[in-house]
C-alpha positions in Angstrom: 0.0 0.0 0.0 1.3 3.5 -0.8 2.0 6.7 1.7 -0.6 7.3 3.9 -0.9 10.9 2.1 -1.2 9.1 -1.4 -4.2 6.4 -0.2 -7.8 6.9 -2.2 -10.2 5.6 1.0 -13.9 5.5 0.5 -15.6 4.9 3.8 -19.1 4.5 3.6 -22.5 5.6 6.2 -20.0 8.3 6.8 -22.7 10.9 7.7 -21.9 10.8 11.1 -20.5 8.7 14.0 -18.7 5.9 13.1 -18.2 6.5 9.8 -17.1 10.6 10.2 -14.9 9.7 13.0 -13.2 7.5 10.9 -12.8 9.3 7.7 -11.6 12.0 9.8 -9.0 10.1 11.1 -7.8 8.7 7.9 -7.8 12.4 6.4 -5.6 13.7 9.1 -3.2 11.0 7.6 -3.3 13.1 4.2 -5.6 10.8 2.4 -8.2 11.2 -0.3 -11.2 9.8 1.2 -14.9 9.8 -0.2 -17.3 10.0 2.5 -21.0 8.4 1.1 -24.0 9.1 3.1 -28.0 9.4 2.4 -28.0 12.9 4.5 -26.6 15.7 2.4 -25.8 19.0 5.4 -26.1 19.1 8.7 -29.7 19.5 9.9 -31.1 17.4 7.1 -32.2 14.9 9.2 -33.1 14.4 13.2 -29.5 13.8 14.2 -26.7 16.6 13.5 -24.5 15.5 10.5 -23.8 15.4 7.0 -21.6 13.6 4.3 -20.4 17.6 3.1 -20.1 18.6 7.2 -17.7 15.2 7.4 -16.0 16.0 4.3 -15.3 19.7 5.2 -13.7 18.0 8.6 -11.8 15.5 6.6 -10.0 18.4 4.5 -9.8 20.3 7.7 -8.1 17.4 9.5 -5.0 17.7 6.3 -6.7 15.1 3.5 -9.2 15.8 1.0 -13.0 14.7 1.7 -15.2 14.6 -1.1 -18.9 13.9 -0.6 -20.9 11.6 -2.4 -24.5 11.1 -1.7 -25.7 7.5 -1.8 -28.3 5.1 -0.8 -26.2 2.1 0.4 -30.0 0.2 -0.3 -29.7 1.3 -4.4 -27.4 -1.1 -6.1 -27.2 1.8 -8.9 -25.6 4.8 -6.6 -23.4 2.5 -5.2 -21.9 1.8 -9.1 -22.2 5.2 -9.6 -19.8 5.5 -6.4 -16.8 3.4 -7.6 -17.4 4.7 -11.6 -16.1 8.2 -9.9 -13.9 6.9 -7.9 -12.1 4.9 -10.9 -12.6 8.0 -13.2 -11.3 10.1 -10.4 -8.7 7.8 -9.0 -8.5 5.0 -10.4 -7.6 3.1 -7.7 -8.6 2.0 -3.7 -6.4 1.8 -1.2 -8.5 1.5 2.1 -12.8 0.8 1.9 -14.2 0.8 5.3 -17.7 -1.1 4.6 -18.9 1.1 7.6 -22.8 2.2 6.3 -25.5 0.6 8.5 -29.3 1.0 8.8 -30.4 0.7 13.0 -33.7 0.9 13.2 -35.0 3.3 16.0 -36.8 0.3 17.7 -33.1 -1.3 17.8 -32.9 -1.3 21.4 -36.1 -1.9 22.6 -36.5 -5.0 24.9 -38.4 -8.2 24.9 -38.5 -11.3 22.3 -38.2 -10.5 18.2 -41.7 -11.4 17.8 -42.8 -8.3 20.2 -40.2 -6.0 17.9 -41.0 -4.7 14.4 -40.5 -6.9 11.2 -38.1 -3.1 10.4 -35.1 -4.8 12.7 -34.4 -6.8 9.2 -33.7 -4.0 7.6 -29.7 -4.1 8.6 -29.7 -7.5 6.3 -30.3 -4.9 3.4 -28.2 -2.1 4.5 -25.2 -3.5 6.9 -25.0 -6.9 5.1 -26.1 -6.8 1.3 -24.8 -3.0 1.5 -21.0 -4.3 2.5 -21.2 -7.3 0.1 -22.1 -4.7 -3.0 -19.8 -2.3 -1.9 -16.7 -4.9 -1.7 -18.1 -6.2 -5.5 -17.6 -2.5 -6.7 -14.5 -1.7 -5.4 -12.6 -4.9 -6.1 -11.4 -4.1 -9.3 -10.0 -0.4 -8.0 -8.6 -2.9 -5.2 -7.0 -4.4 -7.1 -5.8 -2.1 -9.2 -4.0 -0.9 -5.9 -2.1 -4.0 -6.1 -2.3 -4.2 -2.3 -5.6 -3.3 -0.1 -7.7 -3.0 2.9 -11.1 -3.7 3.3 -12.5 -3.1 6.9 -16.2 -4.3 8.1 -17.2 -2.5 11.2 -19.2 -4.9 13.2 -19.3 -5.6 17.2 -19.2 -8.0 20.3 -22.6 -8.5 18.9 -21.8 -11.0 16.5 -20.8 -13.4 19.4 -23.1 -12.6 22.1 -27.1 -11.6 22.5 -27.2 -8.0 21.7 -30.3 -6.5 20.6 -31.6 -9.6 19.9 -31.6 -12.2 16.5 -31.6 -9.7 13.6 -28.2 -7.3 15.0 -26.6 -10.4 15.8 -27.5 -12.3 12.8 -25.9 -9.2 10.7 -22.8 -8.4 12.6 -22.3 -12.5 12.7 -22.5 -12.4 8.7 -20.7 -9.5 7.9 -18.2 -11.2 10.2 -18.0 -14.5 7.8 -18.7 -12.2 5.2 -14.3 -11.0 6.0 -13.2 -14.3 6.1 -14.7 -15.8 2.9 -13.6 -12.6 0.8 -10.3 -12.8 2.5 -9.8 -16.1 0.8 -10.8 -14.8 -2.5 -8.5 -11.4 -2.6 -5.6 -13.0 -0.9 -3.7 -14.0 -4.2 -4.2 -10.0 -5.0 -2.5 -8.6 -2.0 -5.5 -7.2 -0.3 -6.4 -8.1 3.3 -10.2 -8.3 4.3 -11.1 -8.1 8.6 -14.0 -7.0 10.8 -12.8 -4.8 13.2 -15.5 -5.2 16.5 -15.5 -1.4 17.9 -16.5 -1.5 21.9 -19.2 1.4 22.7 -18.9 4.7 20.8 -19.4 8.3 21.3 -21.3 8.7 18.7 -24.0 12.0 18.6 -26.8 9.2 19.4 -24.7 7.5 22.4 -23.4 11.5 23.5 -27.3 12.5 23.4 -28.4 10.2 25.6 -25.4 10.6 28.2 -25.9 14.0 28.0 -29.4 13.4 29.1 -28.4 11.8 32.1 -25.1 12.4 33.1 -25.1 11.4 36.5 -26.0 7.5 35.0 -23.9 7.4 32.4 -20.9 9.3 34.0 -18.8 6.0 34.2 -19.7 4.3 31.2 -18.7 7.3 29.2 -15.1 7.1 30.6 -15.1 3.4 29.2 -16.3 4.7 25.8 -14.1 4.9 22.1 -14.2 8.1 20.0 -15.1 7.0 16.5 -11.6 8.7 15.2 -10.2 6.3 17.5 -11.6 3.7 15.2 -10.2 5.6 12.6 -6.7 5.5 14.0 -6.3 1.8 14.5 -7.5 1.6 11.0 -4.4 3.3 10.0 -2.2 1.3 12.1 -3.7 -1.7 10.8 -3.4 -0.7 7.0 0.2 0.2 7.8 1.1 -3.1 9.5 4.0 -5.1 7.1 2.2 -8.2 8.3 -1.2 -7.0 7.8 -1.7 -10.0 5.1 -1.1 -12.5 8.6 -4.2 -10.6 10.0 -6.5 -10.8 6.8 -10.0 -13.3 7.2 -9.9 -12.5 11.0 -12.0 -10.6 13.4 -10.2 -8.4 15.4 -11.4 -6.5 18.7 -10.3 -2.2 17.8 -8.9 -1.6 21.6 -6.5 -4.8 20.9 -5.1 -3.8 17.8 -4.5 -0.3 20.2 -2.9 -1.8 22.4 -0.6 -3.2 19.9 0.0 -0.6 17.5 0.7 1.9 20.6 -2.4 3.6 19.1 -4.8 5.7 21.4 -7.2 8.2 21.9 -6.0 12.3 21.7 -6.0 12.9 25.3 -3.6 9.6 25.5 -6.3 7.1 26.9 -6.2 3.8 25.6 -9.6 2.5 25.9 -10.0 -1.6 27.2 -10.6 -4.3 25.2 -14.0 -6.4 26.3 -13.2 -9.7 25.2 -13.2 -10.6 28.7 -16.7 -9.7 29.6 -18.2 -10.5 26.0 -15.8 -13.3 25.6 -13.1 -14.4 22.7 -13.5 -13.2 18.8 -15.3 -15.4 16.3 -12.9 -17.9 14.6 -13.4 -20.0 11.4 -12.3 -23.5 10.0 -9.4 -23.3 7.5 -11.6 -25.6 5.4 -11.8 -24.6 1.6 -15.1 -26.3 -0.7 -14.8 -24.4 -4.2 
């Protein structure tokens, strides 16, 4: 993979929290990095953010951000996508599958049956989104002739969190790493799933904010996004990164590491021993 100030990134639900605090991140490394999202400016929709507020931060940060709006649900916008980024740039270095539709209803208790049928709608956009996205950009992959792709995902795809359909889509975009590790490792490019503990993210800082006296501990516990964003780096910079490819791999490990942590110097703790160890595959191949 080339300098860090020469990599073309495209990081995708990059609206706002995980997403911008990545891309941000990356851009403070110099990068290029396309920043896709559904809302356009800031106060387009009921949370702050905006693809051109996080691309403004991205250039502020020393890259370049360019917006580009897309529906991660629209096979066509997500051609589109990759068609400007191959006219543009003719390459990827770094795609951070990252775009993800929670429902509100995402954290509401009981049994699925008592939750709407709309909890299904992370299959579409968080599963089928990362799998289309990955099929665009693996030609500019590997026209990179080395690469990184990155699926966000969580402790959720070992352990009951919000229930069947959140688990059942970090657990496949999980898979989804290994199997397309297999298939791009002949080409040099390494495919993970990076499991991010809890985030302050506008939603998570909202309802902190609301109640700061319950919170107050678990929000000295919590990751920035750009933390994310900075083990990314790290990662993509590893010599050995290829050792790593097909694997899930827990964000405050790979900190600890890479020496990487947050600005004010915290390092926040892995929670592999609460939630328990990483998924692992067989090594079994069936063509």
């Amino acid at each position: 993979m080339g300098l860090a100030q020469d990599r073309v990134v495209v990081v995708t639900g990059a609206s706002r929290g995980a997403g911008k605090g990545i891309a941000c991140a990356l851009g403070a490394t110099g990068a290029t990095v396309y920043v896709t999202g559904r809302t356009q400016r800031d106060g387009d929709a009921a949370l702050p953010g905006g693809i051109e507020t996080t691309a403004e931060a991205v250039t502020a940060a020393g890259g370049l951000g360019i917006p580009v709006g897309c529906d991660h649900g629209q096979d066509t916008q997500v051609a589109a996508l990759f068609e400007r980024v191959a006219a543009e740039r003719g390459r990827v270095d770094i795609l951070v599958n990252n775009a993800t539709a929670l429902p509100a209803s995402i954290t509401q208790t009981g049994p699925f049956w008592e939750k709407p049928l709309d909890q299904t709608c992370l299959f579409d956009v968080g599963l089928r989104s990362h799998y289309v996205a990955s099929w665009y950009a693996a030609p500019l992959l590997l026209a990179a002739g080395a690469g990184l792709v990155v699926n966000t995902s969580s402790f959720g795809g070992r352990v009951y969190m919000h229930g069947p359909a959140y688990g059942a889509g970090k657990a496949a975009v999980d898979k989804m790493a290994h199997d397309m590790a297999h298939d791009f490792r002949p080409h040099g490019v390494a495919v993970v799933a990076l499991w991010m503990g809890l985030l302050l993210t506008e939603r998570t800082r909202a309802v902190f904010d609301a109640q700061p006296e319950l919170y107050s501990e678990l929000r000295e516990t919590a990751e920035t996004p750009e933390f994310t964003g900075r083990v990314i780096d790290a990662l993509a910079r590893d010599p050995a990164l290829m050792e790593k490819s097909g694997q899930v791999l827990v964000g405050a490990e790979l900190a600890e590491h890479y020496g990487v942590t947050e600005a004010d110097g915290r390092r926040p703790a892995s929670h592999r021993s609460f939630f328990g160890e990483p998924t692992t595959y067989g090594e079994a191949v069936v063509e």
